[in-house]
GUVEXDREN-726174 format. One line per 8 residues: their letters; for each residue x, y, z negated of N, C-alpha, C, CB. Coordinates in steps of 0.05 Angstrom, whole numbers. Last residue first. Glycine has a CB too. Layout:
// GUVEXDREN-726174
a	X:Y:Z:X:Y:Z:X:Y:Z:X:Y:Z; ...
//
This chain:
// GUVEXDREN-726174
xxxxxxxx	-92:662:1080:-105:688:1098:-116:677:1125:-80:712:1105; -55:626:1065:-86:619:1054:-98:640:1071:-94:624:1017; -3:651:1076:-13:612:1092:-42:610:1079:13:574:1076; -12:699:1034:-14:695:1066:-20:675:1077:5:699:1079; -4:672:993:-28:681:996:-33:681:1019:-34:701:986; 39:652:983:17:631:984:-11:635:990:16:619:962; 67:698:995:83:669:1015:49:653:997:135:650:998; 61:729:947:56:722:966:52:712:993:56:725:962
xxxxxxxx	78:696:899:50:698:912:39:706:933:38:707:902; 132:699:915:125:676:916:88:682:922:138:659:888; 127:759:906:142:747:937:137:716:936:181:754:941; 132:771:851:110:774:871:115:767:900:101:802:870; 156:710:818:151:733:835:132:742:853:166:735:847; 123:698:752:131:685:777:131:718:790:107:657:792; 122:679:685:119:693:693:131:689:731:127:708:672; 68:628:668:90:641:665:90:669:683:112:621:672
xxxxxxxx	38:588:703:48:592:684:71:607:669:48:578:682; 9:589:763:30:594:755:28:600:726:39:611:770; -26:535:813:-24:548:780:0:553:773:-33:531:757; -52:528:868:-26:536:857:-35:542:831:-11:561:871; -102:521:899:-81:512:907:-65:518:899:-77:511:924; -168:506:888:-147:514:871:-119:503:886:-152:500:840; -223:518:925:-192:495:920:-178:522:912:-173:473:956; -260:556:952:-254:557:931:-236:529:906:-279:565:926
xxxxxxxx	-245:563:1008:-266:545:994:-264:539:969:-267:522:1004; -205:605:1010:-228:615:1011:-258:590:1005:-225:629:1042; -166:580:940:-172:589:976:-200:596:983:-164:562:1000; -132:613:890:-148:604:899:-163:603:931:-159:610:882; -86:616:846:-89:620:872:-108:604:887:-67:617:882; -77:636:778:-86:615:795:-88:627:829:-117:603:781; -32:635:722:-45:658:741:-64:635:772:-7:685:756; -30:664:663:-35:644:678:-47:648:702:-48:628:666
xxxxxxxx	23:700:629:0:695:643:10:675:655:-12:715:659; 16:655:571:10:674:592:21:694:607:-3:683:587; -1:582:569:13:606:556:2:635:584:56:596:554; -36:549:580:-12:529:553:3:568:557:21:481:572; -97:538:595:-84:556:594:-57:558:573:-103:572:591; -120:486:641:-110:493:610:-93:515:610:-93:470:597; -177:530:657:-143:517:630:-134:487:652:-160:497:576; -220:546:678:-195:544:690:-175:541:683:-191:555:699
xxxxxxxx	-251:525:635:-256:513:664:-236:529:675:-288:515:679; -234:547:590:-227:520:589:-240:503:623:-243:506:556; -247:612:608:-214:604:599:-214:569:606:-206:613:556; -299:611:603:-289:604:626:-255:600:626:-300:626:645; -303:590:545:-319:577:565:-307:590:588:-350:580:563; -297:627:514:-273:592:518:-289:596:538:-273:554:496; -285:686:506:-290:673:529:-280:641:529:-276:690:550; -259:724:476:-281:710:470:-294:687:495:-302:734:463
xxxxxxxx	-244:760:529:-236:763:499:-261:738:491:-241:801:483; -242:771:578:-243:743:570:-237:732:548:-231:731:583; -266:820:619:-270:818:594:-263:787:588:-299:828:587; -233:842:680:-252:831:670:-245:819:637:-259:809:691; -223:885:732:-202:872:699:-232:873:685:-168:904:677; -213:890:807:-228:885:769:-216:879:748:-244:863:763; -153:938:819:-173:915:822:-191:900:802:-160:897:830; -120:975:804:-144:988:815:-160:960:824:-138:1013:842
xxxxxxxx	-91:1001:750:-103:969:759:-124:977:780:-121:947:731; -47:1035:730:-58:1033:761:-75:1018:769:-43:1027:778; -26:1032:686:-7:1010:700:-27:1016:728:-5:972:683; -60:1062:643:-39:1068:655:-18:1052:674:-30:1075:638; -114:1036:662:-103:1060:681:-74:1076:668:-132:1086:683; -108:995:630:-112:999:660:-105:1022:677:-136:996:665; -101:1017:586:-78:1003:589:-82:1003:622:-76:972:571; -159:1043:569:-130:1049:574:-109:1047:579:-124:1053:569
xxxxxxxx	-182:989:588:-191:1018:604:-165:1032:595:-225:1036:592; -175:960:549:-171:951:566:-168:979:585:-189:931:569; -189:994:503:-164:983:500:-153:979:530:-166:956:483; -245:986:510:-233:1008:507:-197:1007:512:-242:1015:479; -260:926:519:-255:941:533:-246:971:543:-266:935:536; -208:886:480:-236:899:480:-238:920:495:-246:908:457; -161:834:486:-175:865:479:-204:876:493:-153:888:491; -151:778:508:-142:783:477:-155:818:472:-99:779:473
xxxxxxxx	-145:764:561:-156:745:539:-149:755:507:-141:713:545; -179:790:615:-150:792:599:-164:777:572:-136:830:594; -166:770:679:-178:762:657:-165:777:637:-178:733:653; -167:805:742:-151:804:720:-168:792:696:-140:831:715; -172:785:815:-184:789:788:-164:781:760:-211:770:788; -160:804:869:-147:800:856:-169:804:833:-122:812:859; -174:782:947:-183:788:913:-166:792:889:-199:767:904; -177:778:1017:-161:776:985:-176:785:956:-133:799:986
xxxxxxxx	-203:800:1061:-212:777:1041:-194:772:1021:-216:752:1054; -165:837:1086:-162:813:1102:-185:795:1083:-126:801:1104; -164:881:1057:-182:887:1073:-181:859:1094:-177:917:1085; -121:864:1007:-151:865:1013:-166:867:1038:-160:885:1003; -70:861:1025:-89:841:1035:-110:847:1029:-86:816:1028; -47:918:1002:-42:902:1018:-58:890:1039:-35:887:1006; -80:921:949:-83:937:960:-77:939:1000:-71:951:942; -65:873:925:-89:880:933:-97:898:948:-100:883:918
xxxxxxxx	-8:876:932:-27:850:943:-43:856:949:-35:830:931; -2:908:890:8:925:917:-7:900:933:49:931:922; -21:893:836:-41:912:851:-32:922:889:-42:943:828; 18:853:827:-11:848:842:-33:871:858:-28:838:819; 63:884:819:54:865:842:29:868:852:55:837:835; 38:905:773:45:919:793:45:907:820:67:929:788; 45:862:742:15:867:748:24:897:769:-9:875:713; 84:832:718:77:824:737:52:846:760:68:799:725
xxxxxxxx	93:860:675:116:860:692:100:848:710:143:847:682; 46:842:645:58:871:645:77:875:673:78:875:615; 63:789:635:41:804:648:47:831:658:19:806:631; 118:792:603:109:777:633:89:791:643:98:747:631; 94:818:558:115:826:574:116:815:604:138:819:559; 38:807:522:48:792:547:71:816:550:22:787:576; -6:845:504:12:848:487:39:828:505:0:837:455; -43:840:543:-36:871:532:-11:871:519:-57:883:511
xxxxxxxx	-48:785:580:-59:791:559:-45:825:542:-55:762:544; -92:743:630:-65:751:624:-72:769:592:-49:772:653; -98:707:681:-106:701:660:-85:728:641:-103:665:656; -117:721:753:-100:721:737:-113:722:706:-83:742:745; -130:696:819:-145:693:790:-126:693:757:-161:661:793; -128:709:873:-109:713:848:-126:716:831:-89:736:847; -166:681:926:-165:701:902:-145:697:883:-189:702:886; -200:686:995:-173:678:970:-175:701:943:-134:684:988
xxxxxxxx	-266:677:993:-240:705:992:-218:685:981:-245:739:964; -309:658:979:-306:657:1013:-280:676:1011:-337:672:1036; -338:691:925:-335:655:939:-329:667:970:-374:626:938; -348:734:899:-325:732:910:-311:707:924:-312:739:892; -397:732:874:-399:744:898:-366:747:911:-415:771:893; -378:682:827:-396:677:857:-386:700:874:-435:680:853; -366:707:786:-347:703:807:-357:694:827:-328:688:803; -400:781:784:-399:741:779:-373:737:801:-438:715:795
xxxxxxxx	-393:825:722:-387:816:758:-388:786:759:-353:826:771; -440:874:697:-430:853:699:-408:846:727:-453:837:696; -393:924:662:-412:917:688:-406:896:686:-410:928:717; -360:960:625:-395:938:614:-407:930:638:-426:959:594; -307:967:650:-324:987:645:-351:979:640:-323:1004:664; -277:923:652:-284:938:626:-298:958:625:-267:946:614; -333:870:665:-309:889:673:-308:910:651:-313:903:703; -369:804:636:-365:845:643:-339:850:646:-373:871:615
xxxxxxxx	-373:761:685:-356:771:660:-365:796:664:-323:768:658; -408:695:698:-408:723:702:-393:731:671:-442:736:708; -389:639:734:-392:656:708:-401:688:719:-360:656:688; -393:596:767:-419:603:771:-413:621:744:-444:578:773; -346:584:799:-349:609:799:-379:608:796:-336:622:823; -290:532:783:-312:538:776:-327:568:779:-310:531:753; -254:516:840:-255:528:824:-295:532:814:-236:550:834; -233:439:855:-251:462:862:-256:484:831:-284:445:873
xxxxxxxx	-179:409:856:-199:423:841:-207:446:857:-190:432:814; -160:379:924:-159:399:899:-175:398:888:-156:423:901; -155:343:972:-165:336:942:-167:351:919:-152:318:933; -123:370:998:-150:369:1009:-169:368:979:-153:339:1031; -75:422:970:-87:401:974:-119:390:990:-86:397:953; -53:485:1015:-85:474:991:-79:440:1000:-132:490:1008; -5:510:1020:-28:496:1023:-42:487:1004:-26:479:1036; 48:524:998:32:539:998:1:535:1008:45:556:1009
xxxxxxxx	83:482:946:68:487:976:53:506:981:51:468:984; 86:469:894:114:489:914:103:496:946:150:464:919; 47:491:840:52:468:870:70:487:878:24:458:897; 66:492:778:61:501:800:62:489:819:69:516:804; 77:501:710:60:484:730:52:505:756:30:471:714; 115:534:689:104:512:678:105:485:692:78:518:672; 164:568:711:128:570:718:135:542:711:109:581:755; 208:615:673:196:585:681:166:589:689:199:561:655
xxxxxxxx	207:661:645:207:652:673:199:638:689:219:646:678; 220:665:592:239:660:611:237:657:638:247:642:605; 167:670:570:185:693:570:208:685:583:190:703:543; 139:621:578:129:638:592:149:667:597:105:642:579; 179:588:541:169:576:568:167:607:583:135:556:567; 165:614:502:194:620:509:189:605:545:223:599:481; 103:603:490:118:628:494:143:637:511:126:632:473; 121:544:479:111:556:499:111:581:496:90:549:504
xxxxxxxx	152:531:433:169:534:465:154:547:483:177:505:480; 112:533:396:139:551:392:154:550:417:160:539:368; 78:500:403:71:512:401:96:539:404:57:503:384; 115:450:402:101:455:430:92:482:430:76:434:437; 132:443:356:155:455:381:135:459:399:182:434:394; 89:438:326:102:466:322:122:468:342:115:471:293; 66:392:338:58:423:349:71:435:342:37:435:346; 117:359:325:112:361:354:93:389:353:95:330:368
xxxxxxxx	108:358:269:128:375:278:127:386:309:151:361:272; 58:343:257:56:374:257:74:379:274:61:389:231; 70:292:280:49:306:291:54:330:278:22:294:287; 109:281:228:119:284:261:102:294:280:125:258:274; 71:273:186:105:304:188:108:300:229:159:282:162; 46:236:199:34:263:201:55:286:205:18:268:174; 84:200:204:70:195:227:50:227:230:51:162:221; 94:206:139:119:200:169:109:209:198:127:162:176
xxxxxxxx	42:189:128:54:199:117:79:218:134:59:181:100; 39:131:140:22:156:155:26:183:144:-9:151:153; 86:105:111:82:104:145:64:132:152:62:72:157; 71:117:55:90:142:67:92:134:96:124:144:52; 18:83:56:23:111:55:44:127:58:17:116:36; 55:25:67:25:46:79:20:79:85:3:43:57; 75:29:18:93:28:48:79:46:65:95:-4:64; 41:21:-22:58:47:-19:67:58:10:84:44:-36
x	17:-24:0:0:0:0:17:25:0:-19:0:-24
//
């Protein structure tokens, strides 16, 4: 019985320990660079995940938007968050993409998963966001239909049939997104 008990005992120290490195690398994952998880192709599997777009989010200014009316567009479906350095550093990119490829069907939508839309509205317009920046504070429900979200930003590339063809984790160049956006145009 003693044996018993320090086995599960042993077996618990080692389950905390594993989340605490998993929990403690991902960050460093995301602040080095590294993309997690990403296809190196710029095609769409046939067999992809299909993206879920029956949500609606408020933008920060309280409007609703669904992701429906954006079905038939490639889209940069970015997950990201105020306090992120990666993000931050990334989101200039995105807006030159959008501004770019929009008028070809491109999209860029910003989740942000951690502020309230006052917050959001000021941080937006000081970095320029001139593409939606949608509310995902509180949000499992569409965060866990496009998770797993293991750090941030998360950023997804989606084709005009709405196949998920790339997940970037971390932080990535804007010259890789777009080499995947264009072969999707």
């Amino acid at each position: 019985m003693k044996t018993r008990l320090v086995l599960v005992g042993i077996r618990r120290v080692k389950r905390i320990a594993l989340a605490a490195v998993t929990v403690a690398a991902a960050p460093m994952l995301v602040w080095s660079g590294i993309r997690a998880v990403a296809q190196e192709t710029a095609a769409c599997e046939a067999d992809g995940k299909k993206a879920d777009f029956s949500f609606t989010l408020k933008d920060m200014n309280g409007r609703d938007v669904r992701l429906n009316d954006y079905a038939g567009n490639v889209i940069l479906l970015d997950f990201w968050a105020t306090w992120c350095a990666p993000c931050r550093i990334e989101i200039p990119g995105f807006i030159e993409l959008h501004d770019e490829y929009g008028p070809q069907g491109f999209s860029v939508l910003g989740v942000s998963v951690d502020d309230p839309p006052d917050a959001l509205q000021t941080y937006a317009k000081e970095l320029g966001m001139d593409y939606p920046v949608l509310v995902g504070n509180g949000r499992d429900d569409v965060k866990d239909a496009f998770g797993p979200l293991v750090g941030f930003p998360t950023t997804l590339i989606i084709a005009r049939d709405g196949t998920i063809c790339s997940r970037h984790a971390g932080f990535a160049p804007k010259e890789q997104f777009e080499e995947e956006i264009k072969a999707l145009l």
